[in-house]
C-alpha positions as CSV (number, residue, x, y, z in Angstrom):
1,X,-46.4,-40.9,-1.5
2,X,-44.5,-43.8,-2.5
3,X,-41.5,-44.0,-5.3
4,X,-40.9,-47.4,-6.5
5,X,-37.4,-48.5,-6.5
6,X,-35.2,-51.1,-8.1
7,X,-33.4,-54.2,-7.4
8,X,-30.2,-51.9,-7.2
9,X,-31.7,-49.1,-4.5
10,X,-33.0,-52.4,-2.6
11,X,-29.5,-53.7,-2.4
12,X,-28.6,-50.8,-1.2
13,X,-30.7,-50.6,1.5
14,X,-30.6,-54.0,2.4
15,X,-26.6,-53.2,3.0
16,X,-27.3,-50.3,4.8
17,X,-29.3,-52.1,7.5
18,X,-27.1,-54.8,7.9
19,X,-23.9,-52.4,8.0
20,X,-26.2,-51.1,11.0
21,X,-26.5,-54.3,12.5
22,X,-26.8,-57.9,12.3
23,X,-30.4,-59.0,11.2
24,X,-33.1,-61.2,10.4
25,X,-35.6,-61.4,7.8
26,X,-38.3,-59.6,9.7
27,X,-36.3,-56.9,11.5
28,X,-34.9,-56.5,7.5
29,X,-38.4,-55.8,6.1
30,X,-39.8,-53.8,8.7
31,X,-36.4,-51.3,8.9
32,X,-36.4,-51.2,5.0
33,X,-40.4,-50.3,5.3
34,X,-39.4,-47.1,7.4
35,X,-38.6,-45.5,3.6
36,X,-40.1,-47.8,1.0
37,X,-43.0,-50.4,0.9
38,X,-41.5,-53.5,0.6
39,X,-42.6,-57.3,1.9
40,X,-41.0,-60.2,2.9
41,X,-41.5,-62.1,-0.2
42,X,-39.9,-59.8,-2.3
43,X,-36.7,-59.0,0.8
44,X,-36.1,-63.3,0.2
45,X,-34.8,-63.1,-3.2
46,X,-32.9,-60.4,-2.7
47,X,-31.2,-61.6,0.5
48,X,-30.5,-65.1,-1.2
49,X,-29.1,-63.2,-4.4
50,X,-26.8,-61.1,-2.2
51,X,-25.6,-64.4,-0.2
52,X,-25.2,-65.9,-4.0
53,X,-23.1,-63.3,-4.5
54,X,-20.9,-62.9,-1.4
55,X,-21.9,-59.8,-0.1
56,X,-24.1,-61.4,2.4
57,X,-23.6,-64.5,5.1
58,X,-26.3,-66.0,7.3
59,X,-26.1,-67.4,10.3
60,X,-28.1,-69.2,13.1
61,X,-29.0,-67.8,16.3
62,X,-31.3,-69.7,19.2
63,X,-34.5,-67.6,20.0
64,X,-37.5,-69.0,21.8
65,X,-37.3,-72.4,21.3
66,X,-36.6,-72.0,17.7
67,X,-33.6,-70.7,15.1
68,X,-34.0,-67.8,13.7
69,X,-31.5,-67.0,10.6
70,X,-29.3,-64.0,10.8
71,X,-28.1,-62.2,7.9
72,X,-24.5,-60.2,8.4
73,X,-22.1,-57.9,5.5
74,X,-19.4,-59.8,4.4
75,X,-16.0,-57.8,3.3
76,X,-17.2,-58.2,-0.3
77,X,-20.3,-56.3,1.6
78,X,-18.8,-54.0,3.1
79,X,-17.4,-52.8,-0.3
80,X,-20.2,-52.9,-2.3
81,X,-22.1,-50.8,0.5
82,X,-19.3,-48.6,0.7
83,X,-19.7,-48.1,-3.3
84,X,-23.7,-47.5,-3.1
85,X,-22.9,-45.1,-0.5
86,X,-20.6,-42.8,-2.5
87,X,-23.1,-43.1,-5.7
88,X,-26.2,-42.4,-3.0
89,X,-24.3,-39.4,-2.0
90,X,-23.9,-38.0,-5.7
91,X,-27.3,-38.9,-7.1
92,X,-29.1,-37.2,-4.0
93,X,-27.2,-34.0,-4.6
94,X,-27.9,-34.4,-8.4
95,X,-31.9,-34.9,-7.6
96,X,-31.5,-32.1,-4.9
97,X,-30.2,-29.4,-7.6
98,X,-32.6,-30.8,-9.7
99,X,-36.0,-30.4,-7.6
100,X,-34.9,-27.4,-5.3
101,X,-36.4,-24.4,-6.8
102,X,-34.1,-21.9,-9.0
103,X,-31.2,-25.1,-8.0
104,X,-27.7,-24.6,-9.7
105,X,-28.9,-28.0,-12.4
106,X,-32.2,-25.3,-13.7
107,X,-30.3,-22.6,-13.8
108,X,-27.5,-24.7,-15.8
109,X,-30.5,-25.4,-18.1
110,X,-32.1,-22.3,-18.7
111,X,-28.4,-20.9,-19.0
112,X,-27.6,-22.8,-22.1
113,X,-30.8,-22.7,-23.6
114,X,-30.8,-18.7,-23.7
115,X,-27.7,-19.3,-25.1
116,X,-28.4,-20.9,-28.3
């Protein structure tokens, strides 16, 4: 099963990778396709609208003949990933109370509604 996710959570994951590691387009797509399906055309925009908006440099690196362009977390990066990571940390505890079965959010719920 697949959940579709938006330009947010892609950010996100893009920053995660990268705070991983320096990468390149490919390596980019095929770590972010580990969790969600995702191709190269849409990873492009998104790596040019980070860049846009400091959070993301690129570099060149020689490899087999050829350049290949590296993508690397700026400090303005760093932050932003630092933020997603605090607010990834929250909303998977919200979804988890939410989904886990007799989870403290339901029982919240069916609290206040028995008490109306």
């Amino acid at each position: 099963m697949a959940f579709t996710i938006g330009s947010t959570l892609l950010d996100a994951c893009v920053l995660a990778v990268l705070a991983r590691e320096d990468a390149y387009g490919y390596r980019l797509t095929q770590q972010i396709r580990q969790v969600v399906e995702i191709s190269e055309s849409t990873l492009y925009p998104v790596l040019r609208r980070l860049q846009k908006d400091g959070a993301v440099r690129s570099y060149d690196q020689p490899y087999m003949g050829r350049n290949r362009r590296y993508y690397q977390l700026t400090e303005k990066g760093w932050g932003m990933y630092g933020e997603y990571l605090r607010e990834w940390k929250e909303f998977r505890g919200q979804v988890d109370r939410l989904m886990a079965p007799g989870g403290n959010l339901l029982e919240e719920r069916t609290e206040s509604y028995d008490q109306s």
